[in-house]
C-alpha positions as CSV (number, residue, x, y, z in Angstrom):
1,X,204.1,245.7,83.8
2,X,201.8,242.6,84.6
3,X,201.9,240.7,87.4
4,X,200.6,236.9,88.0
5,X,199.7,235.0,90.8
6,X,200.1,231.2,90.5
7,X,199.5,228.3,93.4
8,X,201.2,225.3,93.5
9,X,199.9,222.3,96.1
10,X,202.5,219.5,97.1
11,X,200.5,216.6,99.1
12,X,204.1,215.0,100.5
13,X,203.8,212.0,102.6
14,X,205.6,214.0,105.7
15,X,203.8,217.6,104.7
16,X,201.3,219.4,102.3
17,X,202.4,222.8,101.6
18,X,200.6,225.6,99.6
19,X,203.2,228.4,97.7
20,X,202.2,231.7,96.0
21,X,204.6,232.8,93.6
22,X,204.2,236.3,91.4
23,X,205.0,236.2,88.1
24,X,206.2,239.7,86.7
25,X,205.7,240.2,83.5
26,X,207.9,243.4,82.0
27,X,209.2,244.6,78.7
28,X,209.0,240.9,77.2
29,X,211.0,239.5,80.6
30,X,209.4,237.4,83.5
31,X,210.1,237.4,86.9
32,X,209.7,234.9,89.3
33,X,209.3,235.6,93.2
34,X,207.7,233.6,96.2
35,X,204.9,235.4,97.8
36,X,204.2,233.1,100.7
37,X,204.5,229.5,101.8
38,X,202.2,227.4,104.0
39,X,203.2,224.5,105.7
40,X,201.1,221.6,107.7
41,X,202.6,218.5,108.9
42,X,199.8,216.6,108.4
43,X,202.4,213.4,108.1
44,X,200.0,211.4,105.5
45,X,203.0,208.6,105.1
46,X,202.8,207.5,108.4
47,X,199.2,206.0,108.0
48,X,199.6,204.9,104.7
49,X,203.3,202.9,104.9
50,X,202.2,201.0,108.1
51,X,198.3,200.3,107.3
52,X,197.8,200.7,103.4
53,X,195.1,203.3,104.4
54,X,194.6,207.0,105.0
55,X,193.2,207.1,108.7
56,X,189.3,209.1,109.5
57,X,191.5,211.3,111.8
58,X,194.2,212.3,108.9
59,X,191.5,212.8,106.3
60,X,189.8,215.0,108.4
61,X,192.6,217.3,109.2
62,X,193.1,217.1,105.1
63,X,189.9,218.4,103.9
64,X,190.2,220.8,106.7
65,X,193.3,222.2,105.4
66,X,192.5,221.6,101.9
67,X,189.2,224.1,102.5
68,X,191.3,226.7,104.4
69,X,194.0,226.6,101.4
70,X,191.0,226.9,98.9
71,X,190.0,230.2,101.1
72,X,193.2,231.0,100.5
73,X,193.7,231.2,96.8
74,X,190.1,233.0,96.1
75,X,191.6,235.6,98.6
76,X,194.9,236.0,96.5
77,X,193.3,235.8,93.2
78,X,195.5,233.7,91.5
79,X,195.3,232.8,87.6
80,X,196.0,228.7,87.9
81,X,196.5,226.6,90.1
82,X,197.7,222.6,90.6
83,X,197.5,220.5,93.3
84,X,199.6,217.4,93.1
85,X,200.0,214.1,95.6
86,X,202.8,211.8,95.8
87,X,203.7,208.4,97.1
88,X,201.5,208.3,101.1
89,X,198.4,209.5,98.8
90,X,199.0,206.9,95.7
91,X,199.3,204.1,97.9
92,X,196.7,204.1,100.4
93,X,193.4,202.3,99.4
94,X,191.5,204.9,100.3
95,X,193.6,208.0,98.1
96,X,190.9,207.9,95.5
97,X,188.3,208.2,97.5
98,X,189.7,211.2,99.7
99,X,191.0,212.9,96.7
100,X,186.8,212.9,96.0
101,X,185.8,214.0,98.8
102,X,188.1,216.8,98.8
103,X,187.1,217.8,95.4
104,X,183.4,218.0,96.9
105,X,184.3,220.0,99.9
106,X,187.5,221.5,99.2
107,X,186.8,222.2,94.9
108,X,190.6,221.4,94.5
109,X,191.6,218.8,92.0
110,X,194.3,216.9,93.0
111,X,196.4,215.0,90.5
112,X,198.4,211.3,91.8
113,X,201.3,211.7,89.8
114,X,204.1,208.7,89.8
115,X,207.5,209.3,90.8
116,X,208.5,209.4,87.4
117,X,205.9,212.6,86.7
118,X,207.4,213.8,90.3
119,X,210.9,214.2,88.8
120,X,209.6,215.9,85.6
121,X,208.0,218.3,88.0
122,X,211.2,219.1,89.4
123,X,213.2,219.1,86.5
124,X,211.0,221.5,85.0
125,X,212.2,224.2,87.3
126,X,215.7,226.0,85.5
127,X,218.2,223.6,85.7
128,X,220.4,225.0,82.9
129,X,221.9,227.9,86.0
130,X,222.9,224.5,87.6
131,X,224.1,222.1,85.5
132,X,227.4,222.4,83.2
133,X,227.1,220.1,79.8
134,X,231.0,219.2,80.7
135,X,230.4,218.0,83.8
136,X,228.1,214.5,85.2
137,X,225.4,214.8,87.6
138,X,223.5,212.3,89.6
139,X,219.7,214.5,90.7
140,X,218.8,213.3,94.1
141,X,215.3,214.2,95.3
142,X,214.7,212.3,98.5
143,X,210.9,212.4,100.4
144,X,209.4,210.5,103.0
145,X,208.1,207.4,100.6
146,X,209.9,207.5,97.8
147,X,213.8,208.6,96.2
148,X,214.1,209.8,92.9
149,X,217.5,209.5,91.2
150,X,218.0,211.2,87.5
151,X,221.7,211.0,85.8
152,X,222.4,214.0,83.7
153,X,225.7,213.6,81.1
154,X,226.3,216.6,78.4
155,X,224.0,218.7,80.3
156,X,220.8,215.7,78.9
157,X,219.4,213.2,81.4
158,X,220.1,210.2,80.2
159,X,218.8,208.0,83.3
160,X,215.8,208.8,85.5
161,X,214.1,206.4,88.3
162,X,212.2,205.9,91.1
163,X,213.2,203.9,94.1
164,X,210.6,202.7,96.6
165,X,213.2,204.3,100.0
166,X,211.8,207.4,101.5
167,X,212.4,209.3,105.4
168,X,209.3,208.1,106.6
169,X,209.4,204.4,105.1
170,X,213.0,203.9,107.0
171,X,211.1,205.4,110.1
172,X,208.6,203.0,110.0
173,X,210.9,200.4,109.1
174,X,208.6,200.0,105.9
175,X,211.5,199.7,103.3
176,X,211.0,196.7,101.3
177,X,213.5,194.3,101.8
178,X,216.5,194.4,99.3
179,X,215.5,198.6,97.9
180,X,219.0,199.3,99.0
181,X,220.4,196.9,97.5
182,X,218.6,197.9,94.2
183,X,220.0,201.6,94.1
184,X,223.2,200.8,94.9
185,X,223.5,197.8,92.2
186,X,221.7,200.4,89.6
187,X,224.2,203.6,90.8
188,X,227.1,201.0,90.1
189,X,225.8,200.4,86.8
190,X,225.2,203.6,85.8
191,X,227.7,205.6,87.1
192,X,231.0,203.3,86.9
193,X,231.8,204.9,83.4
194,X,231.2,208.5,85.0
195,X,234.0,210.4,86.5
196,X,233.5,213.2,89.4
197,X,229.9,212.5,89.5
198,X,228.1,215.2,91.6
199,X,224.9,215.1,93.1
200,X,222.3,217.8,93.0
201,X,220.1,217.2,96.0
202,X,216.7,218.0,96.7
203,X,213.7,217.7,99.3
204,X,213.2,219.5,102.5
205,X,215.5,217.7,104.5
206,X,218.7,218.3,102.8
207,X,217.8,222.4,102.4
208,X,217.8,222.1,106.5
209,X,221.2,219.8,106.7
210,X,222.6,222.6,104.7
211,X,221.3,225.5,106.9
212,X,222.6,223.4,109.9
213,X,226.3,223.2,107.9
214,X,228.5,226.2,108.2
215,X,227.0,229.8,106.5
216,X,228.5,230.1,103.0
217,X,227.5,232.0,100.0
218,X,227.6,228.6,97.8
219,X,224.8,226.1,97.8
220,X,227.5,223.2,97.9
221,X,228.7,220.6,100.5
222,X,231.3,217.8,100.9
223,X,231.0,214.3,101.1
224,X,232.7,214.9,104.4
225,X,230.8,218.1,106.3
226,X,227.5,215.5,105.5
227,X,229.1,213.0,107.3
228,X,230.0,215.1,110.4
229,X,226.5,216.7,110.3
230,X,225.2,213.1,110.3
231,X,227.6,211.8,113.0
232,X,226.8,215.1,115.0
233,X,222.7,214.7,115.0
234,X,222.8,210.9,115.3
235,X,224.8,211.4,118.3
236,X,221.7,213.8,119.9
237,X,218.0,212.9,121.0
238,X,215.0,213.6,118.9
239,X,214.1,216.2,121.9
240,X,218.0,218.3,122.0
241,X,217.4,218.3,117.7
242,X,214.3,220.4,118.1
243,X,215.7,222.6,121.3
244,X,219.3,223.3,120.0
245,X,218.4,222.8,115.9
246,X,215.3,224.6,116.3
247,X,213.8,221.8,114.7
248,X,210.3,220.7,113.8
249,X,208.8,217.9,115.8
250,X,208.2,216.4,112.6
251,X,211.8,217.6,110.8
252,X,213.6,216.2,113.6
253,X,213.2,212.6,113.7
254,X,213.6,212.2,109.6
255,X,216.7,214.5,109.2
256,X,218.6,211.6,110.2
257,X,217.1,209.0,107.8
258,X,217.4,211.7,104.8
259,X,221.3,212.1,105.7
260,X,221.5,208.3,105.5
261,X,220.0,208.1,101.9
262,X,222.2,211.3,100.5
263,X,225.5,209.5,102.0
264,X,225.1,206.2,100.3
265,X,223.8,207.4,96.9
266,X,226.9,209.5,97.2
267,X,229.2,206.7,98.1
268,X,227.9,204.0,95.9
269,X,227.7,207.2,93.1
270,X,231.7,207.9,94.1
271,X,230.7,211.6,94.5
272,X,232.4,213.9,96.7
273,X,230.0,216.9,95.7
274,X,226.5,217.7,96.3
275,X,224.9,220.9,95.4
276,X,221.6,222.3,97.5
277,X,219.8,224.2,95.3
278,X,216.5,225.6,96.6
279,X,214.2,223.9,94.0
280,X,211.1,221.5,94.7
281,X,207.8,220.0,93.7
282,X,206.1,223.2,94.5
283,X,208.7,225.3,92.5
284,X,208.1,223.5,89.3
285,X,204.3,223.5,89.5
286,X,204.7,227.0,89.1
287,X,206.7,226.7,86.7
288,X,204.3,224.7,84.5
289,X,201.7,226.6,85.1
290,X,203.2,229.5,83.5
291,X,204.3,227.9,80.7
292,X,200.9,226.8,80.0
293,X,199.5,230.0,80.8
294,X,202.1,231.6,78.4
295,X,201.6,229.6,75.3
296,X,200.1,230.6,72.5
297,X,197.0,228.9,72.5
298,X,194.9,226.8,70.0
299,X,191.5,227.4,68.5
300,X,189.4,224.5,67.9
């Protein structure tokens, strides 16, 4: 038996979060299990959205945390690791030249990927448990600056894009005028010829809306029990979400937006079905890097 130990660093515009994962490696089979995840709400959206730029306060606390998660991989030892940043980070002015800095006081290489390669990511974790080749699917991944939206038919994705709508954007009332609009004029495109469409959500938000919904051995909720959950925590203040939810400061007032975005892609998707599994950027980084790890590789 061998075992692995891979990092995987997602740089989200509402958090950056760090995730061990052991590979196990027995009799020709690997294993996959999470070791530990790290969280900071270091919020990077909220400074870039509003002013185009990363402020001295935010960059400070991420090199900080970008040092203490580099402590943190030399004391686990792990075999690879990527770091990747998403929408807050590839649209400030001044991404590039934190991404440097970090590389000079952090060593970590961080990588801007598009939402496009953001998708990918995710779609590299297994989705064959999930999806049935009989059945339609419309893959939701929704984060604070940017919605990703991938229609699978015959078990192939045969539609991907990125829409410019995240949590923190409708927060900050930074939407750009007509996005809605867009997804909903592109879901009625490509989804009129579809029947019983379900959605396969991802993103931190909806794993909490469904931990919020009623316990249940399936991952799976109704059109209708995401509308009560909405109705319920739109009608309670940002302060009773975090007492009686036992919610995050920083979960609590985007829960609401995220709900928003899941119920209209369902309705203009006419989908009655969406499905919660516990995939996410982090997730398939890991999953990449044991793939690379794993193949045979080339001499020069």
């Amino acid at each position: 038996m061998k075992i692995l130990k891979f990092a995987a660093i997602d740089i989200g515009s509402n958090a950056i979060r760090l995730l061990f994962t052991n590979v196990i490696e027995k009799n020709g089979e690997s294993y996959m299990k999470k070791s530990s995840l790290i969280r900071v709400p270091i919020r990077l959206g909220a400074d870039t959205f509003m002013h185009k730029n990363i402020s001295p306060e935010k960059e400070k606390k991420m090199v900080e945390a970008m040092i203490a998660f580099r402590k943190l991989m030399n004391v686990h030892e792990v075999v690879a690791y990527r770091a990747c940043a998403t929408s807050a980070m590839r649209e400030a002015n001044n991404g590039m030249q934190l991404i440097q800095k970090i590389k000079k006081e952090a060593d970590i290489d961080i990588d801007l990927i598009s939402g496009k390669e953001e998708a990918s990511i995710i779609f590299s974790n297994n989705l064959s448990s999930i999806i049935d080749p009989a059945k339609n699917y419309l893959y939701v991944d929704v984060g604070g600056g940017s919605t990703e939206i991938t229609l699978f038919s015959g078990g192939i994705a045969h539609f991907s894009c990125s829409f410019d709508v995240g949590t923190i954007k409708i927060l900050k009332n930074c939407v750009p005028l007509n996005e809605f609009i867009r997804i909903k004029e592109c879901l009625l495109d490509i989804c009129s010829a579809k029947d019983n469409i379900e959605l396969i959500g991802s993103g931190g938000n909806i794993n909490k809306i469904f931990k919020y919904a009623s316990p249940r051995k399936e991952r799976v909720l109704s059109y209708h029990e995401l509308q009560e959950i909405h109705s319920l925590f739109s009608s309670m203040s940002y302060d009773d979400l975090m007492i009686n939810y036992d919610m995050n400061p920083d979960r609590a007032d985007v829960i609401i937006p995220a709900a928003t975005i899941f119920l209209s892609i369902m309705e203009w998707a006419n989908s009655n079905v969406i499905q919660i599994p516990k995939i996410g950027v982090s997730d398939g980084i890991i999953h990449q890097l044991y793939q690379e790890y794993s193949s045979p590789k080339v001499m020069a």
